[in-house]
C-alpha positions in Angstrom: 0.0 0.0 0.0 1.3 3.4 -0.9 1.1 6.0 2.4 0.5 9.7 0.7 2.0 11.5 3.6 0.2 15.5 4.0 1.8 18.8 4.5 1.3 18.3 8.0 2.2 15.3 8.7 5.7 15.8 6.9 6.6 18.9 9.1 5.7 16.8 11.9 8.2 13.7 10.6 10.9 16.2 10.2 10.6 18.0 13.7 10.5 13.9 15.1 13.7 13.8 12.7 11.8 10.2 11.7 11.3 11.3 7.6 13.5 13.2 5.5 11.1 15.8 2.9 10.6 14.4 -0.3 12.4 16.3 -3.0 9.1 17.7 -4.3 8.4 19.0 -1.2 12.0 21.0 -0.9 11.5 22.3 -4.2 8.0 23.8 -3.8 9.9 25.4 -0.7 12.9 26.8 -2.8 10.0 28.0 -5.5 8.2 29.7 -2.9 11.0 31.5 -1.1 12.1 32.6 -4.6 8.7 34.1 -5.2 9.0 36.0 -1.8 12.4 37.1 -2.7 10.7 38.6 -6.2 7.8 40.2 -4.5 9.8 42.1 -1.5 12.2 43.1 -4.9 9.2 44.4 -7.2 7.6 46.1 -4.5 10.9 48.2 -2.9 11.4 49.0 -6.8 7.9 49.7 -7.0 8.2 52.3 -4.3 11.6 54.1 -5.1 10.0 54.8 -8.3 7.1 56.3 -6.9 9.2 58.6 -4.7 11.2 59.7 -8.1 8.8 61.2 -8.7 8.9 64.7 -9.2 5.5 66.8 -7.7 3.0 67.8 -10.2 3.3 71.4 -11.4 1.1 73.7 -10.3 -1.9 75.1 -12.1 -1.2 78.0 -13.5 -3.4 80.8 -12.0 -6.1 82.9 -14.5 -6.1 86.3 -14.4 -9.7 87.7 -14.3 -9.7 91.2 -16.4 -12.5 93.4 -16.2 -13.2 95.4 -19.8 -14.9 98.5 -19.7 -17.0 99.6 -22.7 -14.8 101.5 -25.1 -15.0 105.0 -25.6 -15.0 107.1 -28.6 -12.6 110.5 -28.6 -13.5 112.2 -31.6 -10.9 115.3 -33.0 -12.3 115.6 -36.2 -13.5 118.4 -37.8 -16.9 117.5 -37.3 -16.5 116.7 -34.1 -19.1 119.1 -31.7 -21.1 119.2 -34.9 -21.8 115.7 -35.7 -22.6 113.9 -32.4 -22.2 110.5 -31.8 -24.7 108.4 -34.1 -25.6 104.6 -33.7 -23.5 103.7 -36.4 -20.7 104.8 -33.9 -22.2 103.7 -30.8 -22.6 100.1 -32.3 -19.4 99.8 -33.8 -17.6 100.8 -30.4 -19.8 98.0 -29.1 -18.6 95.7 -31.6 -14.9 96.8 -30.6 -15.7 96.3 -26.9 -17.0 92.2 -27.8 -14.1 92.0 -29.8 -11.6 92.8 -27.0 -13.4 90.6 -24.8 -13.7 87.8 -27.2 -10.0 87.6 -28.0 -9.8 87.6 -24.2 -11.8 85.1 -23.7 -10.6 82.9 -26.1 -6.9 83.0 -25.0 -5.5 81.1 -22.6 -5.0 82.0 -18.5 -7.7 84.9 -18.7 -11.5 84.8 -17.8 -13.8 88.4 -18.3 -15.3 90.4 -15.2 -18.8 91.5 -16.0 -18.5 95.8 -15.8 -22.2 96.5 -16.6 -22.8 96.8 -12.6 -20.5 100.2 -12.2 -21.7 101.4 -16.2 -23.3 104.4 -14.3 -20.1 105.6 -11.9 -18.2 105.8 -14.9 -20.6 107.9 -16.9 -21.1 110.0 -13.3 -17.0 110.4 -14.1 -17.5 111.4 -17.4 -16.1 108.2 -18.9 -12.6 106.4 -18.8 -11.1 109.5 -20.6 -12.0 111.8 -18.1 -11.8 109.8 -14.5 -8.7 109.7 -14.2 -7.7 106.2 -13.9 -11.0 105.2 -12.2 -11.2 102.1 -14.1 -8.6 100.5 -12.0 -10.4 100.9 -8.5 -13.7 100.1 -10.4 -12.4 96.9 -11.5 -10.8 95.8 -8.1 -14.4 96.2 -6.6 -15.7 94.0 -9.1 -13.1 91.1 -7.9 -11.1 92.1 -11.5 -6.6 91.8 -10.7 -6.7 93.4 -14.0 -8.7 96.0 -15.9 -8.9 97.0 -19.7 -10.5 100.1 -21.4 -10.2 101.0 -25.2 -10.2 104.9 -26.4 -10.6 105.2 -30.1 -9.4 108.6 -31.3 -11.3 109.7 -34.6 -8.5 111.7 -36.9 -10.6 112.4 -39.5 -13.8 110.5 -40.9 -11.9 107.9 -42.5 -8.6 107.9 -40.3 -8.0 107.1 -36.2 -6.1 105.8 -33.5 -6.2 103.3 -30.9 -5.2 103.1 -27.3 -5.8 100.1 -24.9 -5.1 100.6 -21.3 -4.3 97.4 -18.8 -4.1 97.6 -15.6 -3.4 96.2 -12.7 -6.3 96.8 -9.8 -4.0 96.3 -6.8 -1.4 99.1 -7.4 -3.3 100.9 -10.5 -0.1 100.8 -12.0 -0.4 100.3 -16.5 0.3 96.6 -17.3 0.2 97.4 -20.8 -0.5 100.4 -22.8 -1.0 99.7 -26.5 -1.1 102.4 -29.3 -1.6 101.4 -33.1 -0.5 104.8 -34.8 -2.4 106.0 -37.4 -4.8 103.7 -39.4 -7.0 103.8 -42.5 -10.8 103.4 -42.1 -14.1 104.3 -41.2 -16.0 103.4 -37.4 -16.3 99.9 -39.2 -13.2 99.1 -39.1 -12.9 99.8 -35.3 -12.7 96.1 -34.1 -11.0 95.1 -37.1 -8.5 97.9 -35.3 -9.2 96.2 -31.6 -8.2 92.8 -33.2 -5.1 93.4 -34.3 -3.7 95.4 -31.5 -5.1 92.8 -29.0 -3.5 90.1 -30.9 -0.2 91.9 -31.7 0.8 94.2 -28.6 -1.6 92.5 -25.1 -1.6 89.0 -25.8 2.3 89.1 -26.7 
């Protein structure tokens, strides 16, 4: 009769010192201490990869810019005679969107909605005349930065641009922007707007 001696009763044998382990036995012993030896080796590798690694970078922060409605300086000849029309009021509109759309669209800022202190700057007759009231204006809406646009009419078919940042903490100009002297009528005002924004602020 053939004895199929257990786990058990093979450790007991060998403690008694009354059966030496059968060979298959030692060998699942060796493959099993191997099999530690590969799992504590994995796992300290494991780990000093893990601390290798460096910390993620941060976020970088977005700077939330508050833009005031541009404003329209005329020193044409007509100017005092013709007053401003709704062709002009809707194609300084059109420039304000377009400053805030370029915004928008570019990456680290997010817009400031101004349309809550509209009336303190017409009380302070406009960005021209307020004497940098935009900045304090902006910092009360929650704005670190604030942008206003003055569009100087030449003539009827010629004007300049000037866009204003800054920053509402210190009031100090982030940026000031000037495009010289350019060829067109109001319509071309955000075509103006686009290409300073593009070329001079977001630089």
């Amino acid at each position: 009769m053939v004895h199929v001696l257990d786990n058990r009763r093979i450790r007991r044998n060998l403690r008694e010192g009354s059966l030496a382990a059968p060979e298959g036995f030692r060998r699942a012993s060796r493959l099993a201490g191997a099999a530690r030896d590969v799992l504590t080796t994995s796992l300290a590798v494991g780990l000093s990869v893990c601390a290798a690694q460096p910390p993620a970078a941060a976020e970088p922060s977005t700077v939330k810019v508050a833009v005031f409605d541009f404003e329209l300086d005329d020193r044409s000849a007509g100017s005092g005679i013709i007053e401003l029309d709704a062709a002009d009021a809707e194609h300084l509109r059109l420039s304000t969107e377009e400053a805030r759309r370029l915004l928008a669209a570019a990456n680290g800022y997010s817009l400031v909605d101004t349309s809550s202190v509209a009336p303190e700057v017409s009380a302070a007759g406009g960005i021209r005349h307020c004497n940098g009231c935009e900045g304090p204006l902006a910092r009360k809406l929650g704005a670190d930065q604030s942008m206003a646009g003055i569009i100087t009419r030449i003539t009827r078919t010629e004007y300049t641009l000037q866009i204003a940042v800054r920053n509402t903490g210190t009031g100090a100009i982030v940026s000031n922007a000037f495009t010289g002297l350019r060829m067109g009528a109001n319509y071309s005002w955000p075509r103006g707007v686009k290409w300073l924004v593009n070329n001079r602020i977001l630089q």
